[in-house]
Backbone as numpy.savetxt, mean C-alpha at the origin, in Angstrom:
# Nx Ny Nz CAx CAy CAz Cx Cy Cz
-10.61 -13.07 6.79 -9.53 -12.45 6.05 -9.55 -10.95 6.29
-8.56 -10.37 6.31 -8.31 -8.70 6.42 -8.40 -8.18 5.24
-8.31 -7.13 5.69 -8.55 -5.94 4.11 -7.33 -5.03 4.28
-7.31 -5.11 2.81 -5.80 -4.49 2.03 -6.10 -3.27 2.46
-5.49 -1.76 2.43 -5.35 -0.44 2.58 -4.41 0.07 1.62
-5.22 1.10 0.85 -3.94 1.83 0.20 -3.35 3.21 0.51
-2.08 3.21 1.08 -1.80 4.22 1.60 -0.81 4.80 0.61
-1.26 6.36 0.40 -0.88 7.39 -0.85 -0.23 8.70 -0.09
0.71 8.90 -0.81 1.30 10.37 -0.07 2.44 10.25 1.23
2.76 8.64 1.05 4.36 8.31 2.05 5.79 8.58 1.46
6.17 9.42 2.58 7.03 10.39 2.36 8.37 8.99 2.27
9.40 10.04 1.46 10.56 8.95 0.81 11.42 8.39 1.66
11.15 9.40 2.86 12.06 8.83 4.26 11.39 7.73 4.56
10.18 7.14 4.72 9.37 6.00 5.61 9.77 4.97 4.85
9.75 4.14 6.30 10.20 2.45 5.41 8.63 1.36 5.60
8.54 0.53 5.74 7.87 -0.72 5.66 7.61 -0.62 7.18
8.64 -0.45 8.14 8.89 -0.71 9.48 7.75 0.25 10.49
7.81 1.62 9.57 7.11 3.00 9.82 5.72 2.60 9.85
5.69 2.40 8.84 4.19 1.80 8.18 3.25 0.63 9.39
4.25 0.01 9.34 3.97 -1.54 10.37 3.25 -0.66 11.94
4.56 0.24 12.25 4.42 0.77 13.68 3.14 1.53 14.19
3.24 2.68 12.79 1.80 3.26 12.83 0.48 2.91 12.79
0.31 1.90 12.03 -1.08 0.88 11.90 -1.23 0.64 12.66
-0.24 -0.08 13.47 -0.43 -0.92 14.84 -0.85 -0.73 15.44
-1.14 0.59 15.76 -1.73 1.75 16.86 -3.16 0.99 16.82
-3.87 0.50 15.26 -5.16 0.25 15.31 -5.41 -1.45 15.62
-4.70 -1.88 15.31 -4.39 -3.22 15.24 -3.96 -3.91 14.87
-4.22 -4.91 14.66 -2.97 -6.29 14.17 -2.39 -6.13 12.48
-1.26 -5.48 12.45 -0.97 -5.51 10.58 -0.40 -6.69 10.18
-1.13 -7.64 9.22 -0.66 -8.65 8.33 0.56 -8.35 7.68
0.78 -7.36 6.95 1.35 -6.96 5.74 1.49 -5.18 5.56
2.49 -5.12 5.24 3.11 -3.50 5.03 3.73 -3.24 3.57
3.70 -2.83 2.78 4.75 -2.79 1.92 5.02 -1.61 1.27
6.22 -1.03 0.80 5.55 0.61 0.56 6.50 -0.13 -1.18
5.65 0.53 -2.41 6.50 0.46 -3.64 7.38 0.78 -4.33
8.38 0.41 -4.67 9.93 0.77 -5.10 9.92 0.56 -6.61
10.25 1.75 -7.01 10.97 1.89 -8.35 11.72 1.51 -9.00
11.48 0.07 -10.20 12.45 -0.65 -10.19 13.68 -0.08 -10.69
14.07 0.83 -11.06 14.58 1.63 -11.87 15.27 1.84 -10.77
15.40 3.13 -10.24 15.71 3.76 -9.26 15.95 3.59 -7.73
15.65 2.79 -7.54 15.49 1.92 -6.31 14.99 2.54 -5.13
14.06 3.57 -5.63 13.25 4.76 -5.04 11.84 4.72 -4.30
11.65 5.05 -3.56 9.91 4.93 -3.10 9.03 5.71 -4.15
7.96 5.00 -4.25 6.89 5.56 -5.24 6.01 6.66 -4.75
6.23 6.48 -3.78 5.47 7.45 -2.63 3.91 6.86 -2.37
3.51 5.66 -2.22 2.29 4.84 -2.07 3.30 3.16 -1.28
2.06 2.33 -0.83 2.20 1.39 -0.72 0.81 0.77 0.14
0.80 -0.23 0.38 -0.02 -1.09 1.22 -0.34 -1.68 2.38
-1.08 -1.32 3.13 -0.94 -2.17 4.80 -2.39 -3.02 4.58
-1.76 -4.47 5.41 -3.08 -5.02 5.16 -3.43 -5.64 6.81
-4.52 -5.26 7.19 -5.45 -5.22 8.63 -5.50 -6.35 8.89
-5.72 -7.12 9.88 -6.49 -8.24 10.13 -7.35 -8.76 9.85
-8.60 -7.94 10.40 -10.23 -7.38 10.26 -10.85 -6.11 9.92
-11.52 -6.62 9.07 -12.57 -5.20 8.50 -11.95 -4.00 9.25
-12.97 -4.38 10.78 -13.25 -3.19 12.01 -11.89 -2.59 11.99
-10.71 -3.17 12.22 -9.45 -2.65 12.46 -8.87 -1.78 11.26
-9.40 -2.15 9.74 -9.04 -1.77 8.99 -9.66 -0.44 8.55
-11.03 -0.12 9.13 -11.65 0.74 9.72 -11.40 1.93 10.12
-10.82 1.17 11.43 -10.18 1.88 12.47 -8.98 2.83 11.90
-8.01 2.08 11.49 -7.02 2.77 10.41 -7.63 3.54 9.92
-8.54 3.28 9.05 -8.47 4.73 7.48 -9.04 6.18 8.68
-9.93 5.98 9.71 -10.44 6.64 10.70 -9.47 7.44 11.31
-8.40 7.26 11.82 -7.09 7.58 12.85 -6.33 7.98 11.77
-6.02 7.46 10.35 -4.67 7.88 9.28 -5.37 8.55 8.63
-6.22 8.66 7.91 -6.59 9.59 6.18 -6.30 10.90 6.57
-5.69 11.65 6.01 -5.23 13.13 6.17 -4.39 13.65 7.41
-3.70 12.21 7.90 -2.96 12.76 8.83 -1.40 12.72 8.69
-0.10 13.17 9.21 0.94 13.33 9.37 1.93 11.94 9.64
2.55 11.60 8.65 3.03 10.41 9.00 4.53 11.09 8.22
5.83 10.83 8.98 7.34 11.47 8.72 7.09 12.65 7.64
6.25 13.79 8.51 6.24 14.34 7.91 4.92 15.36 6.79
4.38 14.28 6.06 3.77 14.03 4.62 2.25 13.56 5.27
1.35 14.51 4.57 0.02 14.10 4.96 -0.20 12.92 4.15
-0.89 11.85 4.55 -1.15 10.24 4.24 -2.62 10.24 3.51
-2.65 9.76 2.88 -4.30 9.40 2.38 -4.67 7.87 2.30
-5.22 7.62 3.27 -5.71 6.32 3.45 -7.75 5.63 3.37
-7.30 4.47 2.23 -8.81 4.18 2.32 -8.43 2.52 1.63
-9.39 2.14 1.29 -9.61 0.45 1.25 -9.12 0.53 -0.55
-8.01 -0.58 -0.48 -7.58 -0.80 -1.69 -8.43 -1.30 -2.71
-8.05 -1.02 -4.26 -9.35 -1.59 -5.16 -8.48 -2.81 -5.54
-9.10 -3.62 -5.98 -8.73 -5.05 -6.71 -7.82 -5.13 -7.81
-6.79 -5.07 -7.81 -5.49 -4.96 -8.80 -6.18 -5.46 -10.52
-6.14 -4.36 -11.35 -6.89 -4.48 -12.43 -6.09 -5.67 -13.63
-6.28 -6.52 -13.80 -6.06 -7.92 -14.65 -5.35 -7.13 -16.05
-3.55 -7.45 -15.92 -3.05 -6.98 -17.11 -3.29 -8.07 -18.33
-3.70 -7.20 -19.30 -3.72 -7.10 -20.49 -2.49 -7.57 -21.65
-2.56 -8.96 -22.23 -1.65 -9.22 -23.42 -0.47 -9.28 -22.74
0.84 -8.47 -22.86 2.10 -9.10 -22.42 2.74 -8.91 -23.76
4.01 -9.69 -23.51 5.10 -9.60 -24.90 4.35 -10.73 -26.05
4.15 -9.87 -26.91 4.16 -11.13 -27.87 5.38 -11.29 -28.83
5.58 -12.44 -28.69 6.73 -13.17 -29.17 6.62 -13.56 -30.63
5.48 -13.73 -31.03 5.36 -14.32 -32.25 5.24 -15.75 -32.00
5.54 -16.23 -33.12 5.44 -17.84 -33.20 4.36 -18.22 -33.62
3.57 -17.56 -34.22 2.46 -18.06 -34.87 1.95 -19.09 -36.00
1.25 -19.80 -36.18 1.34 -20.29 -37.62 0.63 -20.11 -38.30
1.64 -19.97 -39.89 0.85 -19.39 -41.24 0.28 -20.31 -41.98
């Protein structure tokens, strides 16, 4: 399995496509996604590329972290584990 990447500091012009092209340079990208504002229908200015393999994924943070991508210096390193939300709507419905 590959490893996720979180890439921070993508400028509002870059798409998914950008993302895809540039990685590629290191190797095989599974997955690209940059995050949109549901609101606004805006870039968050972050998103995700996910590597093949470790080494490649590696390779990436090596070649991208602090470099120039449309623009906007990039900060790239190994994503953390999406933290487990908490509760939700409560609706009620309880019984007394």
């Amino acid at each position: 399995m590959g490893k996720k990447l979180f890439i921070g500091g993508i400028s509002y012009s870059s798409s998914e496509d950008t993302l895809r092209e540039a990685f590629a340079q290191c190797g095989t990208v599974v997955s690209a996604a940059i995050i949109m504002d549901r609101a606004t229908g805006r870039s968050k200015g972050f998103g995700f590329v996910e590597m093949s393999t470790d080494e490649e994924a590696q390779a990436a943070i090596d070649k991208w972290n602090g470099q120039e991508l449309d623009g906007r210096k990039i900060i790239v390193n190994e994503a953390r584990p999406q933290a487990p939300r908490e509760g939700g709507f409560n609706r009620g419905g309880g019984s007394f």
